[in-house]
N, C-alpha and C positions, 0 to 999 in steps of 0.2 A: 634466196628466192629472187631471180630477177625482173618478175612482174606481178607483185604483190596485189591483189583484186581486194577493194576496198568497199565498205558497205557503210555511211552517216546515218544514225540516229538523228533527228533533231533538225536534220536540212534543211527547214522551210526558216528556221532560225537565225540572228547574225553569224555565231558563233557556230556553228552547223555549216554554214552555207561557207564559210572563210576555210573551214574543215575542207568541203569539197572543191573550191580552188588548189589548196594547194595541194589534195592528190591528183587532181586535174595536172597539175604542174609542176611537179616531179616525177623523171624519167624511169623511177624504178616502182611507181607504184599506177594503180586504175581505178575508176572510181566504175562499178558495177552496180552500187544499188546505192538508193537515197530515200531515207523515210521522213516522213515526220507526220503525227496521226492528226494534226491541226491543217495539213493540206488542205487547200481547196484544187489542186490538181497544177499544171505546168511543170517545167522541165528548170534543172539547175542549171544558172548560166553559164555561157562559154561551152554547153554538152550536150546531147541529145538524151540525155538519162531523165527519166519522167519520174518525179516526184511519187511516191508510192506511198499509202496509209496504214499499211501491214508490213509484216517482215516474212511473208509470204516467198518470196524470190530469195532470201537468206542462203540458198545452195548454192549461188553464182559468188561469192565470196568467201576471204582465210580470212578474213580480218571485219569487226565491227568497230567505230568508234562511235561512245556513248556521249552527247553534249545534251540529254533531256532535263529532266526534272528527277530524283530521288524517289517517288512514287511510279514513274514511270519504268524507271532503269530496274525496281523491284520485280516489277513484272517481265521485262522485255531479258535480262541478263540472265537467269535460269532457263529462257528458249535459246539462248544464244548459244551456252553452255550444251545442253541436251544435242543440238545442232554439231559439239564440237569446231565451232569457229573460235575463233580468238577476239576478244573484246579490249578495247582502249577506255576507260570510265573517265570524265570529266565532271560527271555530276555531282554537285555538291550535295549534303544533308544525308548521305551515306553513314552510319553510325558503324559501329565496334558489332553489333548484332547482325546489320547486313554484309557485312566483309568476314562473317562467321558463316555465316549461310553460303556465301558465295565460294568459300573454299570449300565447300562440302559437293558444289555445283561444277564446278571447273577441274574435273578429273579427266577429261578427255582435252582440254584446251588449257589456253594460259590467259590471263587478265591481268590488266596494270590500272588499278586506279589511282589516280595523282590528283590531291586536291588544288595541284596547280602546276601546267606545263611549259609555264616561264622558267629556259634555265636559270636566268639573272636572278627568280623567286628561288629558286632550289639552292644557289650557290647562297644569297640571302639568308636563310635559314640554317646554312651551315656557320657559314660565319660567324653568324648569331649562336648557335650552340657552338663552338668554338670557346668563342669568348665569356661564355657566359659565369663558368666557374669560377670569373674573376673579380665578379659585380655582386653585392648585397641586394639592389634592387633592379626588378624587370619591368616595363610594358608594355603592352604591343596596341598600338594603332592604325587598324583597315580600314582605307576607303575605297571604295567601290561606286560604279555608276546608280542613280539612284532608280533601276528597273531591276536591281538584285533580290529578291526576294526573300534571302534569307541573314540572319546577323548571330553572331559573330561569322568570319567566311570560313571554309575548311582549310583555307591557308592558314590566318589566323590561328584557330584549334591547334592545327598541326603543330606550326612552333610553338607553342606555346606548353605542349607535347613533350619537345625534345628539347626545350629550355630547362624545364621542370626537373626531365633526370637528368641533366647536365651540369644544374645545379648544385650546391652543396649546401647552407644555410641562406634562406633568402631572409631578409626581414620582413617582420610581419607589416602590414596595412597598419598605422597609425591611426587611421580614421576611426574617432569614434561616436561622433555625431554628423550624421546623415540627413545635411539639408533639403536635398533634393535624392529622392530614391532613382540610383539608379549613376549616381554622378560618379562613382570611382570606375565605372564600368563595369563588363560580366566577368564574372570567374569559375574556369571549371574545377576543377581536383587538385590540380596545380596550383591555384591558385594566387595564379600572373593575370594582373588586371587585363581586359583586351579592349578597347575602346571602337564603337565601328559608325563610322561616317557614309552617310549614302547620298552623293550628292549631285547635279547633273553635270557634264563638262568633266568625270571622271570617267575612268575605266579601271585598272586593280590598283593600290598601291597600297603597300606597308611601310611602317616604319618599325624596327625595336629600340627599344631605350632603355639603358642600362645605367644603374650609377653607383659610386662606391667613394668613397672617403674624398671629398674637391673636384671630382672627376665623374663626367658622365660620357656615353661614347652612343652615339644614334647610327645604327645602321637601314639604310633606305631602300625600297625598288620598285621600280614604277612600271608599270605597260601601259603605253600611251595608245597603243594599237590593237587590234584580235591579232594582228600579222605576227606579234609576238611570242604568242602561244607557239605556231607550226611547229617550228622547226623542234620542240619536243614532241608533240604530235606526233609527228612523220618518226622522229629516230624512234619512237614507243612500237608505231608502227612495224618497224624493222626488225626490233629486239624483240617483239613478243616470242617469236617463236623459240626464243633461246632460253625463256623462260619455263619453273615448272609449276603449274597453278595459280594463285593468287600472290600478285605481288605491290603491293603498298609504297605511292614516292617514286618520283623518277629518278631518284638520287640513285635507286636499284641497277637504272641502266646508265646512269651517269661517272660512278663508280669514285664519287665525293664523300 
């Protein structure tokens, strides 16, 4: 498709509004609708495209990208679907239950949601499961700017995901007095410590750390900017349509 028609969730947002520059400013995509229900009205800059508080106009666009909130995206992702548009999901707090519903929703269209569309984060994470079946012990430490709302991040979650079955015996947590509740960090099923830092002067960054017999190996990645996101953004953009329903990870169109 040489003129992809583009529709933002979340517009009136940082991470919304950086969405709609760069479909503004990539030659194969258009930016046609822009929502966000917190509008108080005005146009996205550099466009004549008027801020909208519904997904009323949804016909004028093949493609939604989703940057709201997880109570939001509950609601707005099954119109989307019924619509047959195609949906990009960025939002975090997305569980295993809503990504079940949503395959059930998306038979007419296709959806990618990525708990993070830093490829530097996606290669990040592979790496890290790469390596991992080599190391006794895991952690992962996320920081994030401190206007994130939610802790551990679904970056975090994720590897920590695919560390787990990548693994083979990890050692158990030694700790067994608990001075302060809460100091090894949280652990899901996996149970690989995840530590999450929220603080100001950041934007995303992980680190894992790994260690086994003299030897420990820290793999890092940083997005110092939203600019950072795009460029998976846009290629998610491109790829949906070659997708068939729900698809999980940019690694999907990444092919790492």
């Amino acid at each position: 498709m040489t003129n992809i028609r583009v529709g933002v969730l979340g517009a009136g947002g940082r991470m919304g509004a950086t969405v709609c520059q760069a479909v503004l400013n990539d030659p194969t995509t258009s930016l046609k609708l822009a929502v966000d229900t917190q509008t108080s009205g005005g146009k996205v800059d550099n466009s004549e495209i008027e801020i909208e508080r519904d997904l009323s106009s949804i016909g004028l666009v093949d493609v939604i990208v989703d940057f709201t909130v997880a109570e939001a995206s509950r609601t707005h992702l099954p119109l989307i679907a019924e619509k047959g548009v195609h949906a990009i999901v960025g939002t975090s707090g997305l569980g295993e239950e809503d990504i079940q519903n949503l395959r059930e929703c998306f038979t007419q269209s296709n959806c990618i949601i990525a708990p993070n569309f830093s490829i530097s984060a996606v290669m990040m994470m592979r790496l890290a499961e790469i390596a991992a079946p080599h190391f006794d012990t895991i952690e992962i430490i996320e920081y994030h700017h401190n206007n994130k709302i939610d802790a551990p991040s679904g970056t975090a979650i994720a590897t920590a995901e695919k560390l787990a079955n990548a693994s083979q015996d990890l050692h158990p947590d030694p700790t067994t007095k608990m001075v302060l509740e809460g100091a090894r960090g949280a652990t899901g099923e996996d149970q690989i410590p995840i530590h999450s830092i929220r603080m100001e002067g950041m934007l995303a960054h992980q680190e894992v750390l790994m260690g086994t017999l003299g030897q420990t190996l820290t793999i890092r990645q940083d997005s110092s900017d939203r600019s950072s996101f795009m460029p998976g953004v846009l290629l998610a953009i491109k790829k949906v349509f070659e997708l068939t329903g729900v698809v999980v990870g940019l690694e999907a169109i990444l092919d790492v």
